[in-house]
KETIPA-29282 format. One line per 3 residues: number of its first residue (from 1); their letters; for each residue z, x, y of N, C-alpha, C. Coordinates in nm, 2 decimals. Layout:
<vovexs>
NUM = A = Z:X:Y:Z:X:Y:Z:X:Y | ...
</vovexs>
This chain:
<vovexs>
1 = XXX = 4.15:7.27:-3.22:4.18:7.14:-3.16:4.26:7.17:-3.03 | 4.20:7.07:-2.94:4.24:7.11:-2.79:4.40:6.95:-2.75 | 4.49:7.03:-2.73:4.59:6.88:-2.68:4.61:6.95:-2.55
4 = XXX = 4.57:6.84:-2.42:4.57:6.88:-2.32:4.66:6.76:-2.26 | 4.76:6.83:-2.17:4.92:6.78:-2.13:4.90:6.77:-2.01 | 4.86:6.70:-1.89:4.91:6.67:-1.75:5.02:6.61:-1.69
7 = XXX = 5.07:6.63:-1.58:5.17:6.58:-1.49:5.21:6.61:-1.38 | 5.29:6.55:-1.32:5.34:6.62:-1.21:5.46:6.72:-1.20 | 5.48:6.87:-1.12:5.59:6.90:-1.12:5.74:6.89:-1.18
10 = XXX = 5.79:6.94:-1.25:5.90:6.86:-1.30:5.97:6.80:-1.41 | 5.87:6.77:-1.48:5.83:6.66:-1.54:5.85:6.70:-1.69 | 5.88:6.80:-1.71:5.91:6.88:-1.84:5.79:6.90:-1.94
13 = XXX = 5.68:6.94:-1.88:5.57:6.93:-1.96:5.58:7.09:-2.09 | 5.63:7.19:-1.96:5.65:7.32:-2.08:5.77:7.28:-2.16 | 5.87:7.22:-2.18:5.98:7.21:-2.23:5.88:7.13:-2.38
16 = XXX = 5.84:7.00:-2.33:5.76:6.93:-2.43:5.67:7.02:-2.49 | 5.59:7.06:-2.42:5.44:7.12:-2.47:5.56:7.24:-2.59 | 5.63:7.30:-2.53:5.68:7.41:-2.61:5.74:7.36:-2.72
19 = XXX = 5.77:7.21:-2.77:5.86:7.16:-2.92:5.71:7.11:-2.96 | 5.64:7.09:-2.91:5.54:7.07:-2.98:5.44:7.13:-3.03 | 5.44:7.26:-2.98:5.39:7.40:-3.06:5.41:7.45:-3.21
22 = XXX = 5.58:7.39:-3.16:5.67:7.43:-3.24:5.67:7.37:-3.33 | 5.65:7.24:-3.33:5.63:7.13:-3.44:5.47:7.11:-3.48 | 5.35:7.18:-3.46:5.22:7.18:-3.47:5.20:7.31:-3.54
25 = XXX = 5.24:7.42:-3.47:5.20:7.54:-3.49:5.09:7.55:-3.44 | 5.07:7.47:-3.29:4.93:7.55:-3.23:5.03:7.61:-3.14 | 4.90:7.68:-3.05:5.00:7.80:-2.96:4.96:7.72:-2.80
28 = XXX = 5.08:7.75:-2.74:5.10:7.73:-2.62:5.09:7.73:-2.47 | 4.99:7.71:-2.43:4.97:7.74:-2.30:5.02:7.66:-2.19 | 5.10:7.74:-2.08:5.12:7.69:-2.00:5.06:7.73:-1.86
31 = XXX = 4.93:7.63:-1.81:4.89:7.73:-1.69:4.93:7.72:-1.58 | 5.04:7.67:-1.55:5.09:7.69:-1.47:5.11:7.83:-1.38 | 5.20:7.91:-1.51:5.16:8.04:-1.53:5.07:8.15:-1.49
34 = XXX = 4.96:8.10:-1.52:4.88:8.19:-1.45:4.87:8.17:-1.33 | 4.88:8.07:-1.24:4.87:8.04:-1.09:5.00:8.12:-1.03 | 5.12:8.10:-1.14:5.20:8.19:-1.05:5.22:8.30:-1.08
37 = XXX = 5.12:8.36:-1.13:5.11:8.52:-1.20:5.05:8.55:-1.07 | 4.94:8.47:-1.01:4.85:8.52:-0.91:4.93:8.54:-0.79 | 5.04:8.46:-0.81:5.12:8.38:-0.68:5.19:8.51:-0.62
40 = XXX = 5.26:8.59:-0.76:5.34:8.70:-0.79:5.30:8.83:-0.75 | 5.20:8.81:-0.81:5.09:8.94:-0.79:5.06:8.95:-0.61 | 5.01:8.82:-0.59:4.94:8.83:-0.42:5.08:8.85:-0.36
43 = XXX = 5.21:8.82:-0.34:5.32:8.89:-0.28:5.41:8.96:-0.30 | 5.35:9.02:-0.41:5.37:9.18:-0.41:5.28:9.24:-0.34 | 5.20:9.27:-0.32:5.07:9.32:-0.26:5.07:9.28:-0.11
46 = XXX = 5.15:9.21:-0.07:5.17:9.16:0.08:5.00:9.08:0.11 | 4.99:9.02:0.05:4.86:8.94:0.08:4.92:8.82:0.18 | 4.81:8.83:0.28:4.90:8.68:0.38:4.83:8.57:0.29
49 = XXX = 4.90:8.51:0.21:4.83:8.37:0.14:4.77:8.29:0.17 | 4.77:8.25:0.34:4.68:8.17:0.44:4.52:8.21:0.39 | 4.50:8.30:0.35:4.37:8.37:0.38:4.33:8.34:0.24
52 = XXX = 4.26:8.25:0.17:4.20:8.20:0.13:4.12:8.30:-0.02 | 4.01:8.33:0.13:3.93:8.48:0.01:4.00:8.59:0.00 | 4.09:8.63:0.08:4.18:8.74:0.03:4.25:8.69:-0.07
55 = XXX = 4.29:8.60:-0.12:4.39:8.56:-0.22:4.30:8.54:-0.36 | 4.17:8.48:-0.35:4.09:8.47:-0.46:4.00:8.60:-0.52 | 4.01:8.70:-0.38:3.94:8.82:-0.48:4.04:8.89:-0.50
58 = XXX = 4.17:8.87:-0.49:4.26:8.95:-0.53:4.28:8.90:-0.67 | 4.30:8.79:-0.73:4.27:8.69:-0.86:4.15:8.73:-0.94 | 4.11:8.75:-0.88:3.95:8.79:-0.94:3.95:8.92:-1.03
61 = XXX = 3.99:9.02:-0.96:4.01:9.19:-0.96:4.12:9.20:-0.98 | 4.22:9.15:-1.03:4.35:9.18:-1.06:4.38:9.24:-1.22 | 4.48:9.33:-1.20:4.47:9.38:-1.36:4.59:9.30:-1.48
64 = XXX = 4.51:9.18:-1.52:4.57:9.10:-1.54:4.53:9.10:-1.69 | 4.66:9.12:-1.78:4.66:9.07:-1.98:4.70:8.94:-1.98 | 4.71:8.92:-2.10:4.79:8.80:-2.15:4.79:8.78:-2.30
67 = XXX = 4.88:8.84:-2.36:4.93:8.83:-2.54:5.05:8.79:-2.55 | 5.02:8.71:-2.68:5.15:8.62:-2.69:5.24:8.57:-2.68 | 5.12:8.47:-2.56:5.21:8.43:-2.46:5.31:8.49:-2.36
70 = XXX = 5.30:8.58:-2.30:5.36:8.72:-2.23:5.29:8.74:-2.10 | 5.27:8.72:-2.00:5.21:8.78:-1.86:5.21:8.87:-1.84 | 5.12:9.00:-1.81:5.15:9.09:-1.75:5.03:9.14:-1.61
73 = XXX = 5.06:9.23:-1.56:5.04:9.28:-1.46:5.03:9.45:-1.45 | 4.91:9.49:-1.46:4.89:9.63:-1.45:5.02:9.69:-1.58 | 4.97:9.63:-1.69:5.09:9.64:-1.79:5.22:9.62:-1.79
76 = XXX = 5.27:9.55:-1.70:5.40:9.54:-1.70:5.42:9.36:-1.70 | 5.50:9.33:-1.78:5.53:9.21:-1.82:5.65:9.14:-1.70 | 5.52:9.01:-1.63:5.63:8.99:-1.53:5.64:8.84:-1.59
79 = XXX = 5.62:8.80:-1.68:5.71:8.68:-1.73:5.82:8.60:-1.68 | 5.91:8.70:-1.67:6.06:8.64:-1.59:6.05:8.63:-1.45 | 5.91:8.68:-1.41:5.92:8.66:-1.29:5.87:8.59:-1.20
82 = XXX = 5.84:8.50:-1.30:5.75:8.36:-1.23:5.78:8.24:-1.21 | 5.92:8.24:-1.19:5.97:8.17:-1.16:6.06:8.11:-1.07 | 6.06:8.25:-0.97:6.15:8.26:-0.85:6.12:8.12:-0.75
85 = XXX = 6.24:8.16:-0.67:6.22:8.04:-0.57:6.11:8.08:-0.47 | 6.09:8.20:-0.44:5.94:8.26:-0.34:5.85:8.20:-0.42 | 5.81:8.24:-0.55:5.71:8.18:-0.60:5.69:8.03:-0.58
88 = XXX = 5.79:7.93:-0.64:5.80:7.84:-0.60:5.76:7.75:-0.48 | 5.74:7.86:-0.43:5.77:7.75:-0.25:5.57:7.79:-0.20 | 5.53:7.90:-0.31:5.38:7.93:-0.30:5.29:7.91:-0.36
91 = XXX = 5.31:7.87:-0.50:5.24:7.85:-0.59:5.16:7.69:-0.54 | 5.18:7.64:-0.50:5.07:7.49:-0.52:4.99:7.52:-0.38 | 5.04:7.63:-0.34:4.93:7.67:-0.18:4.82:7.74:-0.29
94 = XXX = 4.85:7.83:-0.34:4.76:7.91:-0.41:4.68:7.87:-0.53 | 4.71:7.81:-0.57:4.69:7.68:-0.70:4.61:7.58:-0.61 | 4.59:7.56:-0.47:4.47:7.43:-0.44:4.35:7.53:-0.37
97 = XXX = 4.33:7.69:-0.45:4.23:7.77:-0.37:4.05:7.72:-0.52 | 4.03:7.70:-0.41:3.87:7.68:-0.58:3.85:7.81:-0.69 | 3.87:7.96:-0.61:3.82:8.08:-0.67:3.96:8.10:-0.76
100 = XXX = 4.05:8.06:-0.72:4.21:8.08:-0.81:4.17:8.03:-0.93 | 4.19:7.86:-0.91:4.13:7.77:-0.99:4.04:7.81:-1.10 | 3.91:7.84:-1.08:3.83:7.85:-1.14:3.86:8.00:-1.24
103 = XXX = 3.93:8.11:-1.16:3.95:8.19:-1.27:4.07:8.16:-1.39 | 4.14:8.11:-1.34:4.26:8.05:-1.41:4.17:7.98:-1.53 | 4.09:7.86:-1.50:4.03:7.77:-1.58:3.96:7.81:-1.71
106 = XXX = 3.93:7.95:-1.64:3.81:8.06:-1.72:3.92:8.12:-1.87 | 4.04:8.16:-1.80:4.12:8.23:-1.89:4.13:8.12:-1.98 | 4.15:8.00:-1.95:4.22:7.91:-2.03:4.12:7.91:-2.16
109 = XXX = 3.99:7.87:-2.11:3.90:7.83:-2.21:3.85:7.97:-2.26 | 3.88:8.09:-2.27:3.88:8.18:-2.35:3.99:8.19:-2.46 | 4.09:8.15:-2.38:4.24:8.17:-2.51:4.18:8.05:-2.60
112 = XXX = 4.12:7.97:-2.53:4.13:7.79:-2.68:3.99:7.79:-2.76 | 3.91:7.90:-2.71:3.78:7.94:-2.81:3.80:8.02:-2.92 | 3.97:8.12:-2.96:4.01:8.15:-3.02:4.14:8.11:-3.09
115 = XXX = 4.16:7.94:-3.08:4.27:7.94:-3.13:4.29:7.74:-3.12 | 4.35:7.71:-3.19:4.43:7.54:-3.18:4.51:7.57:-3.07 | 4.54:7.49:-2.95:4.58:7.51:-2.84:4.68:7.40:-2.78
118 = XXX = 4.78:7.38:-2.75:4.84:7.25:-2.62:4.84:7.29:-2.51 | 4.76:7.25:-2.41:4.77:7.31:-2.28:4.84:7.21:-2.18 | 4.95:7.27:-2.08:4.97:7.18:-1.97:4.94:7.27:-1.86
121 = XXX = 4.93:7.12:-1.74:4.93:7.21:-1.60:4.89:7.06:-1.52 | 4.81:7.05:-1.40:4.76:6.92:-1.33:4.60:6.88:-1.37 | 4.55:6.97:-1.43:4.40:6.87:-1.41:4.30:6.96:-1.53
124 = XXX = 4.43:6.97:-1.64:4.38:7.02:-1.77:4.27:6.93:-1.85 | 4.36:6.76:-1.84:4.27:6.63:-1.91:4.15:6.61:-1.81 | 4.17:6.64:-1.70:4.01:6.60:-1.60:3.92:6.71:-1.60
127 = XXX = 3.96:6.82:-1.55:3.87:6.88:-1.52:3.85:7.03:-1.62 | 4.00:7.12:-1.68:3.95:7.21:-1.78:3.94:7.21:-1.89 | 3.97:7.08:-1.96:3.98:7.00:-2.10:3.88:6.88:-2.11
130 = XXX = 3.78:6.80:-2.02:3.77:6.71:-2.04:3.71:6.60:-2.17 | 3.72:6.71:-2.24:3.66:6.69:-2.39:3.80:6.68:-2.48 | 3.89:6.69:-2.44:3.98:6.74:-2.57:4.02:6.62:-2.66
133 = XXX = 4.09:6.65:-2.73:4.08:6.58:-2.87:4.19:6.46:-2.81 | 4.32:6.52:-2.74:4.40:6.44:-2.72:4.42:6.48:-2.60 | 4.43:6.36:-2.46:4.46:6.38:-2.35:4.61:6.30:-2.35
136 = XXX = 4.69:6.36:-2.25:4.87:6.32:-2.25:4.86:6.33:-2.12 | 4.92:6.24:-2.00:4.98:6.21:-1.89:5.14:6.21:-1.91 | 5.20:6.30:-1.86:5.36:6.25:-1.89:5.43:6.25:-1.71
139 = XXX = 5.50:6.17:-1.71:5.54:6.14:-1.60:5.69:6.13:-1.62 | 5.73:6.11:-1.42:5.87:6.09:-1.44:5.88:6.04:-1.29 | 5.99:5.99:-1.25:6.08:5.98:-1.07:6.08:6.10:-1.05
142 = XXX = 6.07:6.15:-0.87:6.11:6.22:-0.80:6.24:6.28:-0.82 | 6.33:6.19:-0.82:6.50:6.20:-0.83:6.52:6.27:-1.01 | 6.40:6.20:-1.05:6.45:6.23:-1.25:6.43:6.40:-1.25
145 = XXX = 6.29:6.39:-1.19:6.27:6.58:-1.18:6.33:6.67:-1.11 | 6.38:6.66:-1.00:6.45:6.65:-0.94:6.63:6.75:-1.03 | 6.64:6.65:-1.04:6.80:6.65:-1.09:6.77:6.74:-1.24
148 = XXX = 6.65:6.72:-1.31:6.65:6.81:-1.40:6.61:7.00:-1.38 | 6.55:7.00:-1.30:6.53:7.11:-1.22:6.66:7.19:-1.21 | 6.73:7.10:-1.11:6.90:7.12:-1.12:6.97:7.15:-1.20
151 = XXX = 6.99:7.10:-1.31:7.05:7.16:-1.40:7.01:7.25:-1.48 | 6.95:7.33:-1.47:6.85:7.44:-1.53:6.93:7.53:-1.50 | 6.97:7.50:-1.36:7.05:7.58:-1.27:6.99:7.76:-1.26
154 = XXX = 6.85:7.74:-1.22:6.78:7.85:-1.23:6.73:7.91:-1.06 | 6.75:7.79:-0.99:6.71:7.79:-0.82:6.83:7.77:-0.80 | 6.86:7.85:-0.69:6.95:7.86:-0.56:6.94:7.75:-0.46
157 = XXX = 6.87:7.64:-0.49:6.87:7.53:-0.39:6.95:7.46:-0.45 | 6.98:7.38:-0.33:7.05:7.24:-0.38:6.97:7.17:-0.40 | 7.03:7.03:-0.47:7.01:6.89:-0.53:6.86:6.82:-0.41
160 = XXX = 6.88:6.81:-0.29:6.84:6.76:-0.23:6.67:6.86:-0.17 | 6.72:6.96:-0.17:6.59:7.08:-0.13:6.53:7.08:-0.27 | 6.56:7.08:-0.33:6.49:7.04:-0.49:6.38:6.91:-0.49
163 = XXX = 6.46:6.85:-0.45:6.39:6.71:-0.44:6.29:6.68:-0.34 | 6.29:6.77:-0.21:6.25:6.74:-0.10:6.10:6.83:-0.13 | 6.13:6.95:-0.22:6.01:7.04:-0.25:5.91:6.99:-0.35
166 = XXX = 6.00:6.90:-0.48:5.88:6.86:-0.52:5.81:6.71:-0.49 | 5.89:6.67:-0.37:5.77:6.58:-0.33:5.69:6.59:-0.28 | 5.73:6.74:-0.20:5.55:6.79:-0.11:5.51:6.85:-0.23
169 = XXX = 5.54:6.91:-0.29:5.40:6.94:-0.45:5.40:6.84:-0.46 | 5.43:6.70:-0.49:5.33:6.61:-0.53:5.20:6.58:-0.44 | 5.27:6.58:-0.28:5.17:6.56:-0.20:5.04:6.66:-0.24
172 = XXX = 5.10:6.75:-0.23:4.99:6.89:-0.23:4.90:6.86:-0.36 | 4.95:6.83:-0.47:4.90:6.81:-0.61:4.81:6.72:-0.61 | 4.80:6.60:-0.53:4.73:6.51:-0.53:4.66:6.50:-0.43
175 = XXX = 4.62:6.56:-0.32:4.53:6.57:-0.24:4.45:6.71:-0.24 | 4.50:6.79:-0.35:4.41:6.86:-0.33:4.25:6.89:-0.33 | 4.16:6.90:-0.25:4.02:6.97:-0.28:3.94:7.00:-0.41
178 = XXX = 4.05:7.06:-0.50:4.00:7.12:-0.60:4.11:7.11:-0.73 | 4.09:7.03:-0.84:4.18:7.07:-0.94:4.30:6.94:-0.90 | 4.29:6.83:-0.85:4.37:6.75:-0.77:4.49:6.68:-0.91
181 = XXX = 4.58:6.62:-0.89:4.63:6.56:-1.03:4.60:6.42:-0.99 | 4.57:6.43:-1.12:4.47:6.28:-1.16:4.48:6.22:-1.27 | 4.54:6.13:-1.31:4.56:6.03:-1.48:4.45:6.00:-1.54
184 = XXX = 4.38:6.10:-1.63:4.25:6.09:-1.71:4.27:5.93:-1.75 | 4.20:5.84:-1.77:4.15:5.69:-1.78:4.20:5.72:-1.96 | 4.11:5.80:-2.04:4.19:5.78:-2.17:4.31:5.89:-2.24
187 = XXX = 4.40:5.88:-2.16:4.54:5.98:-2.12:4.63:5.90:-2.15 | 4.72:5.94:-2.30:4.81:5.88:-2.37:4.90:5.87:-2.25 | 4.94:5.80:-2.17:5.03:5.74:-2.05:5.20:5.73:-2.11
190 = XXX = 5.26:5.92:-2.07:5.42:5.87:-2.11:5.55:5.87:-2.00 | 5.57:5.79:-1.97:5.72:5.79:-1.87:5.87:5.88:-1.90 | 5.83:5.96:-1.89:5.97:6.07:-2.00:6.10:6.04:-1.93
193 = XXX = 6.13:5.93:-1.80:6.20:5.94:-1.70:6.35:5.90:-1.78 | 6.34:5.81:-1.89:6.45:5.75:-1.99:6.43:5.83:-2.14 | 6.36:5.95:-2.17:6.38:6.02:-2.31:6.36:6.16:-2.29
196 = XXX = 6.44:6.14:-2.37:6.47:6.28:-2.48:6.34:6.34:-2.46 | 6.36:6.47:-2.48:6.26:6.56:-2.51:6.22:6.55:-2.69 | 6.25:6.50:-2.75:6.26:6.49:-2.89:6.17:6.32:-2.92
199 = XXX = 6.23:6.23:-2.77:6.14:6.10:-2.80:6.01:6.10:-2.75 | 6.00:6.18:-2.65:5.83:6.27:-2.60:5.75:6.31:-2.71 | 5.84:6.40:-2.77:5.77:6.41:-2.86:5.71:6.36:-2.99
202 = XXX = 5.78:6.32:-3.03:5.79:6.17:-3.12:5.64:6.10:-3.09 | 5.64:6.05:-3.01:5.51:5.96:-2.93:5.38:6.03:-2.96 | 5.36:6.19:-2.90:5.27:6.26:-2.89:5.23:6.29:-3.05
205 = XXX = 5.38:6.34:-3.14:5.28:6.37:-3.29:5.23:6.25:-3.31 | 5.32:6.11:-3.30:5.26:5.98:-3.35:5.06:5.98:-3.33 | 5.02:6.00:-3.20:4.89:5.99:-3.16:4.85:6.14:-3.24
208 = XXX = 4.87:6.21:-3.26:4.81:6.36:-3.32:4.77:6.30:-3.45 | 4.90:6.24:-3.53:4.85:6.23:-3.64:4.76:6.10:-3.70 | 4.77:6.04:-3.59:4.66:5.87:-3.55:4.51:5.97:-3.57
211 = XXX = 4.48:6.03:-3.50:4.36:6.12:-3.45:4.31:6.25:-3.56 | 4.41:6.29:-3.64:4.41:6.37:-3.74:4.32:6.25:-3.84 | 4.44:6.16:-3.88:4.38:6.04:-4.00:4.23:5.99:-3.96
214 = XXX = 4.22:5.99:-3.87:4.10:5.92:-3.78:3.92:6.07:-3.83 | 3.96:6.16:-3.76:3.87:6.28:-3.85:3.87:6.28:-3.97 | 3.95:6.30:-4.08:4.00:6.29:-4.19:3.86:6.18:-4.24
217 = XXX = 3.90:6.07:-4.23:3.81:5.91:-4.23:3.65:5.96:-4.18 | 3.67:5.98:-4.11:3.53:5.99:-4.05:3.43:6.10:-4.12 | 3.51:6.23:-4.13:3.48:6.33:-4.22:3.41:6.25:-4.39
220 = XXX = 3.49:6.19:-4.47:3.52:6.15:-4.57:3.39:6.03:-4.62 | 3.32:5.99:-4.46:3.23:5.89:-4.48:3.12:5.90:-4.46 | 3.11:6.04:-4.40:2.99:6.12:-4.38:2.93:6.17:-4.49
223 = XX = 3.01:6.22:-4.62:3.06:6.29:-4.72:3.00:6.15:-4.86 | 3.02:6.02:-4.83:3.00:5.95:-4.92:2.84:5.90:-4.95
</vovexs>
């Protein structure tokens, strides 16, 4: 079973997606991740990022694992390190390339051919999930992600450069070329801007296990 999580920036989709692994026992993907694995990778290597096909055959040919949930890079686990503020400020340049995209999309649907899966990222429900069992839209305010970001207290920016950066990712997110964010039409629609990470979740098993009962039934009538 595929649960595929979209959103914008911010928005606590790994925070969610990750209590609800936890609470499923499927496993976790966040692809975000891989976009800034590539992001990581390409500036360490001094890749000028502008350059399009230099950035996508470096993605392509890169000696890249991925177990248990773990990133690494020519064997070495850069996990912690994808999440810097450089990364940050590159990752949705590198993330609207088609050849990134498309390898990214490739890994995904290899990990979920082996396994019950929750995936987030921008355009999991539209374009690398469009089948899945359960599509989730979670949303939030500028200012809500923003300020949560903030207190993470994991960037060196302030309150306001926080805020300022993920409204150009949103720009960037939604006009992209390729992999654009987009609210799949039948995408459980959640506003997380007033809950808990615990009322998020709440909502999401409620529809899992709506959809579970629903197979279950259907199974059961096939059968009679």
């Amino acid at each position: 079973m595929v649960i595929a999580i979209d959103g914008p920036a911010g928005v606590g989709k790994s925070s969610i997606s990750a209590e609800l692994a936890g609470i499923t026992g499927f496993h976790y993907l966040n692809s975000g991740n891989f976009y800034r694995a590539v992001t990581y990778g390409a500036l360490k290597q001094n890749i000028n990022l502008n350059k399009q096909r230099a950035v996508e055959s470096f993605a392509a040919s890169m000696p890249f694992e991925y177990h248990d949930g773990e990133i690494y890079l020519a064997k070495e686990n850069i996990s912690r390190e994808l999440h810097t503020d450089q990364v940050d400020a590159h990752v949705a340049q590198v993330s609207s390339f088609r050849g990134v995209r498309e390898w990214v999309n490739q890994r995904l649907r290899d990990i979920s051919s082996r396994r019950d899966i929750i995936v987030e990222g921008r355009d999991i429900t539209t374009v690398v999930f469009p089948d899945a069992e359960l599509k989730v839209f979670l949303d939030a305010s500028p200012e809500v992600r923003a300020k949560r970001r903030f207190d993470q207290g994991v960037s060196g920016l302030s309150l306001e450069e926080i805020a300022e950066g993920i409204r150009k990712r949103d720009e960037i997110d939604r006009s992209k070329e390729w992999g654009r964010l987009v609210r799949a039409e039948d995408a459980l629609y959640v506003d997380t801007s007033g809950l808990t990470i615990e009322e998020v979740c709440a909502k999401v098993v409620r529809k899992i296990q709506e959809i579970t009962r629903k197979n279950i039934e259907e199974t059961e009538s096939k059968h009679e």
